[in-house]
Legacy VTK file of the C-alpha trace (Angstrom):
# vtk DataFile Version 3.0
C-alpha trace
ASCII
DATASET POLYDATA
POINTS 154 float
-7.967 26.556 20.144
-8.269 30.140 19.446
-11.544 31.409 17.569
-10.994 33.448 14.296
-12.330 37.291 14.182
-15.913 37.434 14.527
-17.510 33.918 12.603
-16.738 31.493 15.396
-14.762 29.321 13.480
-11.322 27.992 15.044
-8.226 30.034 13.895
-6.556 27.227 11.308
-3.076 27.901 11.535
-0.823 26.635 9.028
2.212 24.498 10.499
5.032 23.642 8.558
8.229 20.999 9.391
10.171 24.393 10.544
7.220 25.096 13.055
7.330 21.606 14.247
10.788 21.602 14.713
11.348 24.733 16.782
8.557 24.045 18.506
10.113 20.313 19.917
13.570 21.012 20.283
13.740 16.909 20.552
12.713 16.255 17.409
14.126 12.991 16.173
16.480 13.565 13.045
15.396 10.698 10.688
17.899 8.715 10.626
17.047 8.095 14.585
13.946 6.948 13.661
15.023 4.960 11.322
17.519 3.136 13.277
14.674 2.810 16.151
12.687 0.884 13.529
15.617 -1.024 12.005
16.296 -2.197 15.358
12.531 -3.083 16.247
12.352 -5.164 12.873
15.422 -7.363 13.590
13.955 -7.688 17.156
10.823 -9.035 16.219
12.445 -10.935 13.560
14.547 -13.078 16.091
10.839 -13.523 18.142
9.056 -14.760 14.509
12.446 -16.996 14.074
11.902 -18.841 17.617
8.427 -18.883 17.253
8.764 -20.747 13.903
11.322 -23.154 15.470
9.364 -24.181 17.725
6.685 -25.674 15.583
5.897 -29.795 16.160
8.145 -29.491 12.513
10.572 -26.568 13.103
11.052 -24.107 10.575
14.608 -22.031 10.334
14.795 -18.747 8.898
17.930 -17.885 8.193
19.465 -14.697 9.234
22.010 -13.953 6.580
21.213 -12.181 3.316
18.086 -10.678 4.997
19.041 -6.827 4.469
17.554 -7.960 0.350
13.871 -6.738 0.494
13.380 -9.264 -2.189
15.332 -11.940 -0.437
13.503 -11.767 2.907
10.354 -11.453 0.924
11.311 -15.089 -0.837
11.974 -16.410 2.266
8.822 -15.434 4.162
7.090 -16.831 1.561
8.071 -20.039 1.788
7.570 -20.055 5.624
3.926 -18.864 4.541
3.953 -22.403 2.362
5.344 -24.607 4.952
3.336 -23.695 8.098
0.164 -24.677 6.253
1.751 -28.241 6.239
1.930 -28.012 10.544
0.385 -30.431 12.256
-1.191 -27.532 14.262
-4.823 -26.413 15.113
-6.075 -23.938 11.830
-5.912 -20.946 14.491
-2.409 -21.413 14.684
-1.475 -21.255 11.002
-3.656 -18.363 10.490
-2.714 -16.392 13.205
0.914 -17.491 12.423
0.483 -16.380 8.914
-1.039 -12.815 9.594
2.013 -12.705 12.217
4.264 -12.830 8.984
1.990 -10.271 6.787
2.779 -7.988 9.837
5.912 -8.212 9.911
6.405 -8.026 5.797
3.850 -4.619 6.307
6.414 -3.387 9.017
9.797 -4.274 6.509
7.904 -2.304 4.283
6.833 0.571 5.559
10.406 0.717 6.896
12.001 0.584 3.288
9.952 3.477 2.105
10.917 5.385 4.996
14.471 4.983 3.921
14.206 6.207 0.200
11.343 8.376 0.351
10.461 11.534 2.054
10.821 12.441 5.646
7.281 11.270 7.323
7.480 10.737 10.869
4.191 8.547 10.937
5.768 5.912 9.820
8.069 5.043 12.940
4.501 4.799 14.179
2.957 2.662 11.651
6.101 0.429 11.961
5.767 -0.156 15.734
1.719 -1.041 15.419
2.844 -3.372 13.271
5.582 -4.970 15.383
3.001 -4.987 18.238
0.424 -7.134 15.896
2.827 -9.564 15.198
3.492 -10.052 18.881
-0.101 -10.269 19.501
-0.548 -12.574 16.707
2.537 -15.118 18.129
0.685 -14.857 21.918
-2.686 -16.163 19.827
-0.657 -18.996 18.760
1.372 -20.029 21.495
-2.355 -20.025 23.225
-3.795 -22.411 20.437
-0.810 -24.332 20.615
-0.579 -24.689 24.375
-4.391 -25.732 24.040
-3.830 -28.093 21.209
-0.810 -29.876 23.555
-3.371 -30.134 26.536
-5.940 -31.882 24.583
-2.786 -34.199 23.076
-1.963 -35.035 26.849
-5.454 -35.354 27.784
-5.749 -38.445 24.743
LINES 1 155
154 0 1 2 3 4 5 6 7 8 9 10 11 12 13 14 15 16 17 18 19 20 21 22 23 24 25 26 27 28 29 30 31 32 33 34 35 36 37 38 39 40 41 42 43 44 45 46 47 48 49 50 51 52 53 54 55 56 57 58 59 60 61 62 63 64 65 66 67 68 69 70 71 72 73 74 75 76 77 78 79 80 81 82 83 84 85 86 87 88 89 90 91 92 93 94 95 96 97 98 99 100 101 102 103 104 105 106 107 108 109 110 111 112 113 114 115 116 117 118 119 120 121 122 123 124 125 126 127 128 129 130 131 132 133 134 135 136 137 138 139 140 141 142 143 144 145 146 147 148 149 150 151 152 153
């Protein structure tokens, strides 16, 4: 970083969208990143919807009507009610649970990026989010493999 005349400071340049843009001629348009997060979201939708069933009492998510922010929101919901009722170790249902939160944080931050302003963090914010719920589903295919070894060990 270059130092400003004579105090030592750094120079603090101001950078603006049209800087940013000429200076990455790759710049995403917007609508490519949100596509890349539309298609991350149904991805790790279809993971949460085999994860779920698979539970000792399966749980189906339906796919269709789930472009309705309120109507997925319903829905996930209700899968937060039911998997409290699994006959499942509590690590499961919690980590199962913050698995959903995730994934309703990442269908969110999504929608805003669709009807607000151009804000390229949150492709980012999206994807961490994606990741947690994956890391949350390996935590609870680990308590439930544990919880089936200790069934077969009875």
């Amino acid at each position: 970083m270059e130092e400003s005349e004579g105090d030592g400071t750094p120079d603090r340049r101001q950078v603006d969208k049209s800087t940013v843009e000429r200076g990455n001629p790759m710049a995403d348009s917007h609508e490519e990143r949100l596509r890349r997060m539309a298609i991350g979201l149904v991805e790790t939708f279809h993971v949460l919807r085999e994860a779920l069933a698979l539970l000792p009492i399966p749980i189906v998510v339906e796919v269709v009507g789930l472009s309705d922010s309120a109507e997925l929101s319903q829905r996930m919901e209700r899968v937060r009610d039911l998997i409290r009722d699994e006959p499942v170790p509590e690590g499961a249902v919690i980590h199962l649970d913050l698995a959903i939160l995730a994934f309703l944080s990442a269908f969110d931050v999504t929608h805003i990026a669709q009807h607000a302003e151009e804000i390229a963090w949150r492709e980012d914010a999206t994807f961490v989010l994606l990741k947690q719920v994956a890391a949350y589903l390996a935590v609870v295919a680990f308590f439930l493999e544990e919880d089936d070894e200790e069934s077969q060990e009875d």
